[in-house]
Biopython code that builds the backbone (N, CA, C, O; Angstrom):
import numpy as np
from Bio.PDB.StructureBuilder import StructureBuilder

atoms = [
    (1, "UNK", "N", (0.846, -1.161, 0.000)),
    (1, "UNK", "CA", (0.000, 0.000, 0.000)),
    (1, "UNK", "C", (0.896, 1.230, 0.000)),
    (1, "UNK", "O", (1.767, 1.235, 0.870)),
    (2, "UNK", "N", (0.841, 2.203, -0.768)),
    (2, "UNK", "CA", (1.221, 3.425, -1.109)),
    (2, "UNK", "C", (0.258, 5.243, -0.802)),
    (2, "UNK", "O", (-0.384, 5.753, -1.720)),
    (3, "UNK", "N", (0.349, 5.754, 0.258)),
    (3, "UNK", "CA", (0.007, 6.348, 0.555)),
    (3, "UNK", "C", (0.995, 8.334, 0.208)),
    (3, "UNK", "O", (2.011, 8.613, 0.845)),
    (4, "UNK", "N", (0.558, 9.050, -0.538)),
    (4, "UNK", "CA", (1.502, 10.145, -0.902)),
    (4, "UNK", "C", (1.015, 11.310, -0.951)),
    (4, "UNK", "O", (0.039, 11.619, -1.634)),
    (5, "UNK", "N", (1.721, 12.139, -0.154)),
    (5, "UNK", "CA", (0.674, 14.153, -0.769)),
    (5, "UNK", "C", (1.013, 13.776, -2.166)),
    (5, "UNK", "O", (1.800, 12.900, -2.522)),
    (6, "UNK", "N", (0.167, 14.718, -3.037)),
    (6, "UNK", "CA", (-0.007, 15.108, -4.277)),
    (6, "UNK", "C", (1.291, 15.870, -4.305)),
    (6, "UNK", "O", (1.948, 16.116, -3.293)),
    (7, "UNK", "N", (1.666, 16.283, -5.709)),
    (7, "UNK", "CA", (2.842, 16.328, -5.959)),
    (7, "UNK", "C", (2.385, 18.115, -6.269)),
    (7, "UNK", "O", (1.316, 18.410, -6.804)),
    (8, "UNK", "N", (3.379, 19.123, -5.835)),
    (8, "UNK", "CA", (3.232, 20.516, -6.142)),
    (8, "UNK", "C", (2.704, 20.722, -7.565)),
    (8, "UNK", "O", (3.052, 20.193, -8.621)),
    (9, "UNK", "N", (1.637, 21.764, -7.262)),
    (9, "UNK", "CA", (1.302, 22.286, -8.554)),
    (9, "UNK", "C", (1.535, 23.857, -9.009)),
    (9, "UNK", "O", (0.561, 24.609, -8.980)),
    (10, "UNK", "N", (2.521, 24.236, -9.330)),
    (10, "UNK", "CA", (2.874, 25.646, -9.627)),
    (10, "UNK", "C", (2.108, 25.998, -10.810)),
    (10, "UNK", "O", (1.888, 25.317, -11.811)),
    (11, "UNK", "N", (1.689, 27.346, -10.485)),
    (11, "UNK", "CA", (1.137, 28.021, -11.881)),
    (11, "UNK", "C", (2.308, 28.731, -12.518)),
    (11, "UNK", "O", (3.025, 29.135, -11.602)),
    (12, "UNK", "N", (2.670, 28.967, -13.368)),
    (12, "UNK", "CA", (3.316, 30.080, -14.356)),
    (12, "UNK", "C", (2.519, 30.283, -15.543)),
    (12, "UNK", "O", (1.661, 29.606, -16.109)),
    (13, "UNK", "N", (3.309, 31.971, -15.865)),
    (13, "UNK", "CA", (3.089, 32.511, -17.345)),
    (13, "UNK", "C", (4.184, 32.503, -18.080)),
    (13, "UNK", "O", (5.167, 31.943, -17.595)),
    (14, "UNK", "N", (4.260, 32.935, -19.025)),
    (14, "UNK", "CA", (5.532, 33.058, -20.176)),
    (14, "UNK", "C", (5.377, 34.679, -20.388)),
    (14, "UNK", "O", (4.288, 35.160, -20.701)),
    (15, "UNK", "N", (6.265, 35.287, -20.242)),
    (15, "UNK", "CA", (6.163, 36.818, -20.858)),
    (15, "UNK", "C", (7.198, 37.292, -21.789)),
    (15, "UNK", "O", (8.428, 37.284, -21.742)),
    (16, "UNK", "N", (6.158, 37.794, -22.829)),
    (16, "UNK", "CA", (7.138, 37.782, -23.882)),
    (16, "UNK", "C", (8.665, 38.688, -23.936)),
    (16, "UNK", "O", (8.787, 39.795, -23.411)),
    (17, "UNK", "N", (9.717, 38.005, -24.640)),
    (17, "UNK", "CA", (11.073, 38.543, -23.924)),
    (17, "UNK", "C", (11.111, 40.249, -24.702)),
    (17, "UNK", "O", (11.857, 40.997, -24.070)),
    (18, "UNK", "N", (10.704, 40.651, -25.441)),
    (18, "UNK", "CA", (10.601, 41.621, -26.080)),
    (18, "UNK", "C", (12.237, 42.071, -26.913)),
    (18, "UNK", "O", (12.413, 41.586, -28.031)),
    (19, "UNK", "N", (12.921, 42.629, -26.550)),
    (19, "UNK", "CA", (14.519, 43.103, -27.473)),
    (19, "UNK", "C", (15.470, 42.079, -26.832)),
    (19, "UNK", "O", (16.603, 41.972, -27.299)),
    (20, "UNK", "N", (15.121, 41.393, -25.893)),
    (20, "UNK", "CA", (15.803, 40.250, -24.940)),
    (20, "UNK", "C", (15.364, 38.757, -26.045)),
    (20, "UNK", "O", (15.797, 37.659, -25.697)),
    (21, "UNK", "N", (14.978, 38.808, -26.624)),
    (21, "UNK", "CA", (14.686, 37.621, -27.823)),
    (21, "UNK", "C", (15.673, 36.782, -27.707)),
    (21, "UNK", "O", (15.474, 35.624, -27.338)),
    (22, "UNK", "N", (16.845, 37.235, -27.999)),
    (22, "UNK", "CA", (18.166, 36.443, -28.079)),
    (22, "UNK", "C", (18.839, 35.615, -27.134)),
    (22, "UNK", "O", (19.534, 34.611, -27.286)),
    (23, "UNK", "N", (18.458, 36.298, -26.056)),
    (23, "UNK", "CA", (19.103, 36.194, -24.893)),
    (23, "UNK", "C", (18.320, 34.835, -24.078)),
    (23, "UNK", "O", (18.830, 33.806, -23.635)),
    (24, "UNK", "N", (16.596, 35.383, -24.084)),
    (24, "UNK", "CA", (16.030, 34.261, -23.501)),
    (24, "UNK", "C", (15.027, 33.459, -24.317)),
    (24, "UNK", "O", (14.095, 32.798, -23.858)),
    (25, "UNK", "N", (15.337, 33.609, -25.522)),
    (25, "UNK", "CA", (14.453, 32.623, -26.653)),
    (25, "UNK", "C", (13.002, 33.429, -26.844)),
    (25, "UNK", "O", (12.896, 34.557, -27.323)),
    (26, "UNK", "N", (12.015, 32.673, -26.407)),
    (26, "UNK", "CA", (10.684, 32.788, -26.947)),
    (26, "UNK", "C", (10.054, 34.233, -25.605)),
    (26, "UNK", "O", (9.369, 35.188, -25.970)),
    (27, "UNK", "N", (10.332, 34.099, -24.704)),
    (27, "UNK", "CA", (9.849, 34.671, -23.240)),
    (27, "UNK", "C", (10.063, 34.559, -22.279)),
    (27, "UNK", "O", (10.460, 33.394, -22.301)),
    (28, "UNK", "N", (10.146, 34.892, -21.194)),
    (28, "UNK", "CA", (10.508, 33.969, -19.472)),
    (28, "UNK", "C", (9.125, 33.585, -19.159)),
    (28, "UNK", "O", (8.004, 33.965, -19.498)),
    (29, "UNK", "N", (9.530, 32.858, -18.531)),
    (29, "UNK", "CA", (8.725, 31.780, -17.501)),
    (29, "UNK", "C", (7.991, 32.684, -15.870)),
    (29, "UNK", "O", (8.634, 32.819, -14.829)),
    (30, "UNK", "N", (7.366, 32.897, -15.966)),
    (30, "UNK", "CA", (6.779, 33.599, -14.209)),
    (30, "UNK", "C", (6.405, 32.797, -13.460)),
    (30, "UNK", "O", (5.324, 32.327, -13.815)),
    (31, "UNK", "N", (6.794, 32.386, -12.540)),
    (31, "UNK", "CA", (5.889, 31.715, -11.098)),
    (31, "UNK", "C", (5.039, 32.794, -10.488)),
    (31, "UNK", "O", (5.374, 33.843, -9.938)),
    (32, "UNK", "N", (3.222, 31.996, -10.847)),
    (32, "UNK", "CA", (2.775, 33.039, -10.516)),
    (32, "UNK", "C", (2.271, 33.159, -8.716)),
    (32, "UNK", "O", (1.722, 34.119, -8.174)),
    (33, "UNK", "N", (2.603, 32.089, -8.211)),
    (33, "UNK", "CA", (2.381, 32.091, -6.826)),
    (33, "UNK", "C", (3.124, 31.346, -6.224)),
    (33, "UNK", "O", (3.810, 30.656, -6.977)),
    (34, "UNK", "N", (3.385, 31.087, -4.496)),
    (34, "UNK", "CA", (4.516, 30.374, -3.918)),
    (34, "UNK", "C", (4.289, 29.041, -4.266)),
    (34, "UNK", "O", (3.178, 28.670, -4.642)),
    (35, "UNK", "N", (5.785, 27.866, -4.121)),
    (35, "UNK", "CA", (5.333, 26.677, -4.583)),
    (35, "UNK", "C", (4.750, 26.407, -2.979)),
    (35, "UNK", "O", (4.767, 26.954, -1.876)),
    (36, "UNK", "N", (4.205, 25.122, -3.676)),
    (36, "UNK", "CA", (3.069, 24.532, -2.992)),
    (36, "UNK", "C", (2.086, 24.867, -2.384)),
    (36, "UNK", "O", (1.571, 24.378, -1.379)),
    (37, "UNK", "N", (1.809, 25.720, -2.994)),
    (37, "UNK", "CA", (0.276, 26.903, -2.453)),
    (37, "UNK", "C", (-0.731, 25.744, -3.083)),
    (37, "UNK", "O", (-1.653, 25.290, -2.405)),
    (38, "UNK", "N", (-0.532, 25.408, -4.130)),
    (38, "UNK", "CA", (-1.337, 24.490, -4.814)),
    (38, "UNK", "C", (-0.943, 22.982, -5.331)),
    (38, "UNK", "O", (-0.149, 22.762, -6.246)),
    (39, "UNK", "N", (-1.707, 21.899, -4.513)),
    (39, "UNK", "CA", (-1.107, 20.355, -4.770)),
    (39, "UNK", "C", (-2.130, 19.757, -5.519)),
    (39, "UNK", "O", (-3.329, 20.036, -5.530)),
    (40, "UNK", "N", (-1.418, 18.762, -6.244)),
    (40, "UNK", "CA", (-2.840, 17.806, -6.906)),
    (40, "UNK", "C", (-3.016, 16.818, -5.824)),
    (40, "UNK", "O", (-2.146, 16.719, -4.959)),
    (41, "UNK", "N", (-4.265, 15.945, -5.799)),
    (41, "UNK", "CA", (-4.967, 14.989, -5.086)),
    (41, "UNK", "C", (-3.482, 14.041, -4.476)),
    (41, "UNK", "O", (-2.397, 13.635, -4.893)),
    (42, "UNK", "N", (-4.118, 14.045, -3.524)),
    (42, "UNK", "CA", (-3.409, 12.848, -2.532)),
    (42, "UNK", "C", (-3.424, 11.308, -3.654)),
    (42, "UNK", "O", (-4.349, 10.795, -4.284)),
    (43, "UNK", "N", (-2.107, 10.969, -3.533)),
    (43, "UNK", "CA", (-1.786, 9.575, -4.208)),
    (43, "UNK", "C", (-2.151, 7.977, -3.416)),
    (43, "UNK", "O", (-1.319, 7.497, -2.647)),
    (44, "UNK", "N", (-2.997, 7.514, -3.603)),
    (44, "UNK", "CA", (-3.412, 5.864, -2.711)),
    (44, "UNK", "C", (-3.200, 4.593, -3.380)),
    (44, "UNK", "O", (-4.201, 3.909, -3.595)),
    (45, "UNK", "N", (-1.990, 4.134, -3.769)),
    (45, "UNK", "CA", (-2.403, 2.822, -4.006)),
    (45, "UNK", "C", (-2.665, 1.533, -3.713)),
    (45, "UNK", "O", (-2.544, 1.617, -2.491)),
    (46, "UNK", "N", (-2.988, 0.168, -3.956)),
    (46, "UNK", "CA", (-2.777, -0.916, -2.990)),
    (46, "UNK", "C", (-2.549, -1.614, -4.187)),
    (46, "UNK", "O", (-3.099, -1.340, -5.253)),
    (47, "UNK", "N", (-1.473, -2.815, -3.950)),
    (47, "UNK", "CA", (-0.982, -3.714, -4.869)),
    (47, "UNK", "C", (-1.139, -4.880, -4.062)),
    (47, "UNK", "O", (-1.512, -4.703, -2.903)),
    (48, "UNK", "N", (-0.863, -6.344, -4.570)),
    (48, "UNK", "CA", (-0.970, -7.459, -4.039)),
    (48, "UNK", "C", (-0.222, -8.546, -4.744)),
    (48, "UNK", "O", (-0.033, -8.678, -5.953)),
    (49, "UNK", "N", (0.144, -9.258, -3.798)),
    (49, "UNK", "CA", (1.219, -10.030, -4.040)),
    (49, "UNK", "C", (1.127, -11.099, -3.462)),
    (49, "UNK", "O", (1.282, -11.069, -2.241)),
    (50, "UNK", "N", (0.755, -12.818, -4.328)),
    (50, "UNK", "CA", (0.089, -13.919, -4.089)),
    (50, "UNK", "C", (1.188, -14.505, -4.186)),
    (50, "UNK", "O", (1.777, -13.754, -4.964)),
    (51, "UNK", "N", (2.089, -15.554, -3.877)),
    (51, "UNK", "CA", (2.842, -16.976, -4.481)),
    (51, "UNK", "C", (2.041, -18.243, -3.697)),
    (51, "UNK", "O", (1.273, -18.242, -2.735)),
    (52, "UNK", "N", (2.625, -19.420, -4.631)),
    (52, "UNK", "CA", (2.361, -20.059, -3.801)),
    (52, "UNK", "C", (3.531, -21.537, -4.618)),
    (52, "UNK", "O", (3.665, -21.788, -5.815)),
    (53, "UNK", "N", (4.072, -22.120, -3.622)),
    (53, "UNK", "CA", (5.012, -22.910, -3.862)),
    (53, "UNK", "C", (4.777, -24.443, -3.327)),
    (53, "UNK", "O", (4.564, -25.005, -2.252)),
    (54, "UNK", "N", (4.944, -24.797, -4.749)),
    (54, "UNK", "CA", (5.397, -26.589, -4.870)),
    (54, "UNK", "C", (6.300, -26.860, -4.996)),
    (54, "UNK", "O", (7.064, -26.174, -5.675)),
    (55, "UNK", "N", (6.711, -28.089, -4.362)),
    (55, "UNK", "CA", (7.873, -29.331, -3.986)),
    (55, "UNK", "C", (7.587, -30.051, -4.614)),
    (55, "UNK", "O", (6.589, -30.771, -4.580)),
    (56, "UNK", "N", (8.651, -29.987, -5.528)),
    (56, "UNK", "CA", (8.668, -31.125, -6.327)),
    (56, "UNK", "C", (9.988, -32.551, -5.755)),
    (56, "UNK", "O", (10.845, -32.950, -6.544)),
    (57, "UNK", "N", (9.874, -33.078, -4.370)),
    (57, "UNK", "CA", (10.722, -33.536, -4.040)),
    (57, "UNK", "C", (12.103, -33.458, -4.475)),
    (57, "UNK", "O", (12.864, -32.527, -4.213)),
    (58, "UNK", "N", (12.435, -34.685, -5.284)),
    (58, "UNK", "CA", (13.967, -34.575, -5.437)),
    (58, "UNK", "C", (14.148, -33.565, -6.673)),
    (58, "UNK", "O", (15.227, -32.978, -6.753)),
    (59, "UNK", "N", (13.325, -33.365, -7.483)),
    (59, "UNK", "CA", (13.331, -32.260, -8.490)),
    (59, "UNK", "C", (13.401, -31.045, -8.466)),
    (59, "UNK", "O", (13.490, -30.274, -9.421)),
    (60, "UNK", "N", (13.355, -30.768, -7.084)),
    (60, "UNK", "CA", (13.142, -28.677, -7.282)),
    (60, "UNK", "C", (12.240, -28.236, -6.820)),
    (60, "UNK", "O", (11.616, -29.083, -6.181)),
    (61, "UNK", "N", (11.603, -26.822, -6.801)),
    (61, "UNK", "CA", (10.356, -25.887, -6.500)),
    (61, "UNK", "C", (9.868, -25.541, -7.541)),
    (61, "UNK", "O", (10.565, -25.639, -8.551)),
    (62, "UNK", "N", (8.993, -25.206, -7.606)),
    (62, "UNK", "CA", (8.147, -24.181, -8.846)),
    (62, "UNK", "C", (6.865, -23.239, -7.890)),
    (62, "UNK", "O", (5.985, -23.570, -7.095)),
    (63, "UNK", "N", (7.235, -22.214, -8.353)),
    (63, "UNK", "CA", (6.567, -20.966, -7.674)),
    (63, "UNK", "C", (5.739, -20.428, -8.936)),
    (63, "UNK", "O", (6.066, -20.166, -10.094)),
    (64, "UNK", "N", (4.547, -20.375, -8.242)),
    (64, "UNK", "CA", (3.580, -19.302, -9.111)),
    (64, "UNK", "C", (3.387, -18.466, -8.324)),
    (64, "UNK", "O", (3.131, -18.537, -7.122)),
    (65, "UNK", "N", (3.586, -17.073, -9.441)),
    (65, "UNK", "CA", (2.976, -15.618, -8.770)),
    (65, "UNK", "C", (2.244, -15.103, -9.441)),
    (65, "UNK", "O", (2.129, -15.237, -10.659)),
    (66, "UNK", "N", (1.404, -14.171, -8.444)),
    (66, "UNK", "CA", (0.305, -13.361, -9.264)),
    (66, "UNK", "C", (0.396, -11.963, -8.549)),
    (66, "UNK", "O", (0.233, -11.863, -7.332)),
    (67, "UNK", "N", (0.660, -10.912, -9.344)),
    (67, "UNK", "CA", (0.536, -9.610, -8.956)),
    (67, "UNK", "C", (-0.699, -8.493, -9.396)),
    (67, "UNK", "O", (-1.174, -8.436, -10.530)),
    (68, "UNK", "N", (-0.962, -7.932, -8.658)),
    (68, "UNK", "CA", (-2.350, -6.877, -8.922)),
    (68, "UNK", "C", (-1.967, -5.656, -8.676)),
    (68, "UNK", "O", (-2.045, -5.287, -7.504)),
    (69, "UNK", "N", (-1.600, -4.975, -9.409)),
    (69, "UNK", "CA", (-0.961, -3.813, -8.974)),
    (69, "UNK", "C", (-2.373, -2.578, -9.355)),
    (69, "UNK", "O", (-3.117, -2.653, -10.333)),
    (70, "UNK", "N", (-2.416, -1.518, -8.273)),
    (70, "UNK", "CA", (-3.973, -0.658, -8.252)),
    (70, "UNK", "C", (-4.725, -0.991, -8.305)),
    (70, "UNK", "O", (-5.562, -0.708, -9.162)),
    (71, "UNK", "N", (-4.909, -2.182, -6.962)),
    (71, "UNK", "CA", (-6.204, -2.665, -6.703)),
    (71, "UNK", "C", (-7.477, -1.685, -7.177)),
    (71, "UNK", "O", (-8.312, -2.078, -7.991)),
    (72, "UNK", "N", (-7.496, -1.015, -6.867)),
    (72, "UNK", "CA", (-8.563, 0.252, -5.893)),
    (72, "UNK", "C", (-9.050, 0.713, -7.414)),
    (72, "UNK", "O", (-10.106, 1.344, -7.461)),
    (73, "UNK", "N", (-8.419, 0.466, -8.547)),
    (73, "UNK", "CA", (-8.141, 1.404, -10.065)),
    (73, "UNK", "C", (-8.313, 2.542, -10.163)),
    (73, "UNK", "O", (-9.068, 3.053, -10.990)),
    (74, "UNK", "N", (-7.434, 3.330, -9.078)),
    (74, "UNK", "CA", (-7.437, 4.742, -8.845)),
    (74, "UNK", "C", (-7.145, 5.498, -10.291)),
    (74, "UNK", "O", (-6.420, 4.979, -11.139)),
    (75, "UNK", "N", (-7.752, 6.708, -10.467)),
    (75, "UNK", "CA", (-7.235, 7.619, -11.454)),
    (75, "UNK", "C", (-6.989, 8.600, -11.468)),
    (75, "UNK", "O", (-7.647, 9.481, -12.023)),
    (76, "UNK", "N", (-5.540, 8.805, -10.609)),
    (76, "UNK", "CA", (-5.511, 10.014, -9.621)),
    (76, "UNK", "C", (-4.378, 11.051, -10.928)),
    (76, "UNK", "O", (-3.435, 10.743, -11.657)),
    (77, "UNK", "N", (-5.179, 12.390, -10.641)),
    (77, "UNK", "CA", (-4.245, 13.334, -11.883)),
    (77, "UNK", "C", (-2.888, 13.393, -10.998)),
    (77, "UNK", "O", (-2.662, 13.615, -9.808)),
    (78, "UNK", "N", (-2.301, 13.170, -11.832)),
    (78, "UNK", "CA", (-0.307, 13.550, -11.368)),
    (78, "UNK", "C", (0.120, 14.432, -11.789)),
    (78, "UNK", "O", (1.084, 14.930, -11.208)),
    (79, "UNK", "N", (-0.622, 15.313, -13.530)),
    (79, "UNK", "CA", (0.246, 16.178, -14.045)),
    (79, "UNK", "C", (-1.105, 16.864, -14.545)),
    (79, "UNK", "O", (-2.181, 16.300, -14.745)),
    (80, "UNK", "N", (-0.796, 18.211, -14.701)),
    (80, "UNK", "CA", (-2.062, 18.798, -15.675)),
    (80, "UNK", "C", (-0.990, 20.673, -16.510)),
    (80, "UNK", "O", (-0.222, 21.472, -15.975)),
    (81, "UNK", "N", (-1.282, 20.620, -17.233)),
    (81, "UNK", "CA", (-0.686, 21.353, -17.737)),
    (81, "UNK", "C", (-0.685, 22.686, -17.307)),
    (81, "UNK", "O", (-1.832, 23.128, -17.378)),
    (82, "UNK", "N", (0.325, 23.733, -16.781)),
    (82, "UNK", "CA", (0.306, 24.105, -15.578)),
    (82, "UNK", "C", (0.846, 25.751, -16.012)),
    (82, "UNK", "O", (0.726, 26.642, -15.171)),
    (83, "UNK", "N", (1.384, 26.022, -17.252)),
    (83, "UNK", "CA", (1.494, 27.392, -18.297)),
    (83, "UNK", "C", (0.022, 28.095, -18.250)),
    (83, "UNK", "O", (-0.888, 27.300, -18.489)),
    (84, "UNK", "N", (-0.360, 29.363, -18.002)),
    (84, "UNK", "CA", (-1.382, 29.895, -17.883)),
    (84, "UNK", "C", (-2.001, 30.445, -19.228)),
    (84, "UNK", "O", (-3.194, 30.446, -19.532)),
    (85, "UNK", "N", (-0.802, 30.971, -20.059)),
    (85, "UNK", "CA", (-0.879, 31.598, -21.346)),
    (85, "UNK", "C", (-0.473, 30.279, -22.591)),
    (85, "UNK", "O", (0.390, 30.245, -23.467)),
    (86, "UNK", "N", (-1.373, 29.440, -22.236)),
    (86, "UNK", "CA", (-1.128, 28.542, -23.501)),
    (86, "UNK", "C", (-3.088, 28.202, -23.681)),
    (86, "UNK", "O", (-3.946, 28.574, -22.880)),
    (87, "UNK", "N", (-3.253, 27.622, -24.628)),
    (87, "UNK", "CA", (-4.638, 27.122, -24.914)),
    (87, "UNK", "C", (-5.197, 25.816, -24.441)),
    (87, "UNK", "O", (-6.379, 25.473, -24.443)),
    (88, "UNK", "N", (-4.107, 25.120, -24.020)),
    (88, "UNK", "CA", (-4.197, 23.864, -23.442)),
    (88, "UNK", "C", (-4.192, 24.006, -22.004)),
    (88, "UNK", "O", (-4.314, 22.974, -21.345)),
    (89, "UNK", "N", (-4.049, 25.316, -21.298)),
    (89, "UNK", "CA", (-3.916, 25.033, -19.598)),
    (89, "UNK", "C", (-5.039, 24.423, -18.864)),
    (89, "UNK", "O", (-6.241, 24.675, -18.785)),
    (90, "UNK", "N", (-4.253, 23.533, -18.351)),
    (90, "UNK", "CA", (-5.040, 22.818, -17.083)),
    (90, "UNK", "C", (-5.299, 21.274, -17.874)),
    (90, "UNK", "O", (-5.977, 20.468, -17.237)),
    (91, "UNK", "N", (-4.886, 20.938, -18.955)),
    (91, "UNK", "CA", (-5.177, 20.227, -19.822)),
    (91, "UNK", "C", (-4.518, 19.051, -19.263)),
    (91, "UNK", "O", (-3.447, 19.167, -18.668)),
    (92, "UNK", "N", (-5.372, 17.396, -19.494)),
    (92, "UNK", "CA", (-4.180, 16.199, -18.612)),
    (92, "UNK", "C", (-3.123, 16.255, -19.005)),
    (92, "UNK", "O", (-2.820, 16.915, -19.999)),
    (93, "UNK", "N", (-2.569, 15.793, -18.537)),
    (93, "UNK", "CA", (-1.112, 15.441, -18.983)),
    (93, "UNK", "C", (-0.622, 14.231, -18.567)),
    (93, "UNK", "O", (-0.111, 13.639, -19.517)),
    (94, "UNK", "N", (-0.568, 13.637, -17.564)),
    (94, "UNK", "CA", (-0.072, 12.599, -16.972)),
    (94, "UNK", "C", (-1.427, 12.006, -15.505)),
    (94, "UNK", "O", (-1.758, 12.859, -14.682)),
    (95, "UNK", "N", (-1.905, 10.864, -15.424)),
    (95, "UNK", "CA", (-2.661, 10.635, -14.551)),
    (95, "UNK", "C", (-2.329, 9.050, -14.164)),
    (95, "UNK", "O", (-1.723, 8.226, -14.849)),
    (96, "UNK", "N", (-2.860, 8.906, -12.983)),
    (96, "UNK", "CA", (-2.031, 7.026, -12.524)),
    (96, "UNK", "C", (-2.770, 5.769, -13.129)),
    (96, "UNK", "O", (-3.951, 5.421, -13.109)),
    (97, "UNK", "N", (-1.555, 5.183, -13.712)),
    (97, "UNK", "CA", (-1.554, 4.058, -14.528)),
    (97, "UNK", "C", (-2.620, 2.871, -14.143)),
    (97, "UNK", "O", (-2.529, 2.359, -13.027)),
    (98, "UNK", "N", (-3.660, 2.418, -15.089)),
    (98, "UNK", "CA", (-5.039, 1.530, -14.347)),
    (98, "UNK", "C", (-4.262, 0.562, -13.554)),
    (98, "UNK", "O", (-3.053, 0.611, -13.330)),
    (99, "UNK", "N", (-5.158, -0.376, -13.135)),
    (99, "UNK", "CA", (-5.186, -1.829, -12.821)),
    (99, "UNK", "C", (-4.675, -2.447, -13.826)),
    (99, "UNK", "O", (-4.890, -2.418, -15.037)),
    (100, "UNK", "N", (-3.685, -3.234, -12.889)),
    (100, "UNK", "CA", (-2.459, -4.404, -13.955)),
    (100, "UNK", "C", (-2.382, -5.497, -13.259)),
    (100, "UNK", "O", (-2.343, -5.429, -12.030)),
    (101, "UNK", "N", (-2.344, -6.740, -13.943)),
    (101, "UNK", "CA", (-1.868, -8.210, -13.555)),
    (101, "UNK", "C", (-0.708, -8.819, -14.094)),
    (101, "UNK", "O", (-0.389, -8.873, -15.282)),
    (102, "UNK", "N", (-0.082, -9.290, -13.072)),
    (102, "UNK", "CA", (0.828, -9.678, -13.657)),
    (102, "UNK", "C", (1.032, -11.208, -13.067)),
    (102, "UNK", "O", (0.810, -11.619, -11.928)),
    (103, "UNK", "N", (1.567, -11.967, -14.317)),
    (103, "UNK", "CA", (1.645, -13.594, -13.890)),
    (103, "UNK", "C", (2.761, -13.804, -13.755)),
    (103, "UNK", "O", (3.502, -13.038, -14.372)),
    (104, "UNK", "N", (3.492, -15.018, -12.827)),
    (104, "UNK", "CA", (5.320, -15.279, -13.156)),
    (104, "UNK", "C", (5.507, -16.593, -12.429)),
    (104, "UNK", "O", (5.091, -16.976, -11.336)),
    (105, "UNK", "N", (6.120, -17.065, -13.185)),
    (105, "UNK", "CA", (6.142, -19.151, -12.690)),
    (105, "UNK", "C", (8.149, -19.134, -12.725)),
    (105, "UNK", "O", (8.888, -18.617, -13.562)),
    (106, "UNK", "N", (8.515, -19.950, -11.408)),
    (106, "UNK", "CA", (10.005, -19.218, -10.962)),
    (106, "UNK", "C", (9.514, -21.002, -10.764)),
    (106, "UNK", "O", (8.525, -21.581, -10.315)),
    (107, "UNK", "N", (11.006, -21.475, -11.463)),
    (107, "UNK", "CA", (11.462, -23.045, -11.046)),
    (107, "UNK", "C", (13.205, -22.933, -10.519)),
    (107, "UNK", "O", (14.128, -22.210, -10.892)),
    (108, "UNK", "N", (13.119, -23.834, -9.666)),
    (108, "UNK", "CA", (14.575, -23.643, -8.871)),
    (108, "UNK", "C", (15.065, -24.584, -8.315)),
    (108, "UNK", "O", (14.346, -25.005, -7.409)),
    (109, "UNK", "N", (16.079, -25.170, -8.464)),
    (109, "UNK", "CA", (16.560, -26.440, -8.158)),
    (109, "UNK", "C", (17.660, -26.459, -6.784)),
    (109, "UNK", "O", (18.158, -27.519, -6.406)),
]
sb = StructureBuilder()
sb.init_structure("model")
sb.init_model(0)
sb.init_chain("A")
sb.init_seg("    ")
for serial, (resi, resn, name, xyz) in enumerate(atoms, 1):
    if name == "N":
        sb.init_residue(resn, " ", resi, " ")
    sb.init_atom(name, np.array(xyz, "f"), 0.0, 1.0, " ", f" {name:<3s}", serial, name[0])
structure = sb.get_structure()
């Protein structure tokens, strides 16, 4: 289980560099308020983790696993586009990866 604050969400603008073109490309960057004035959602996950192991007497083990990773199939935003002066602000960008299974058979002598 994975329990996390949300990760800082800073706002900025871009202002255009004006005769400074050269110097700083397209515009600077503004932070428009202190960081972490603003966080995205608290992060929760729960994963799970099954084996279970046979004896194969004089032959060895063989292990089966089964993993469930985001039980819960949280869809928590991680990123949202965060430039004020673009057309896309606030737009997703990154959010937590669904519910996954995973299988795995481990032999060992």
């Amino acid at each position: 289980m994975r329990y996390q604050q949300g990760f800082s969400q800073p706002l900025f603008a871009q202002v255009p560099a004006g005769n400074r073109f050269n110097f700083y490309g397209e515009g600077r960057l503004v932070l428009l308020e202190p960081l972490g004035s603003r966080r995205y959602d608290n992060i929760f996950t729960l994963d799970l983790n099954v084996q279970k192991v046979f004896e194969l007497s004089d032959y060895g083990r063989f292990t089966f696993a089964l993993d469930v990773f985001n039980v819960t199939n949280e869809n928590t935003v991680i990123q949202r586009q965060r430039r004020t002066t673009t057309s896309s602000f606030n737009a997703l960008q990154e959010n937590l990866s669904p519910s996954a299974i995973r299988l795995g058979f481990k032999y060992s002598y």
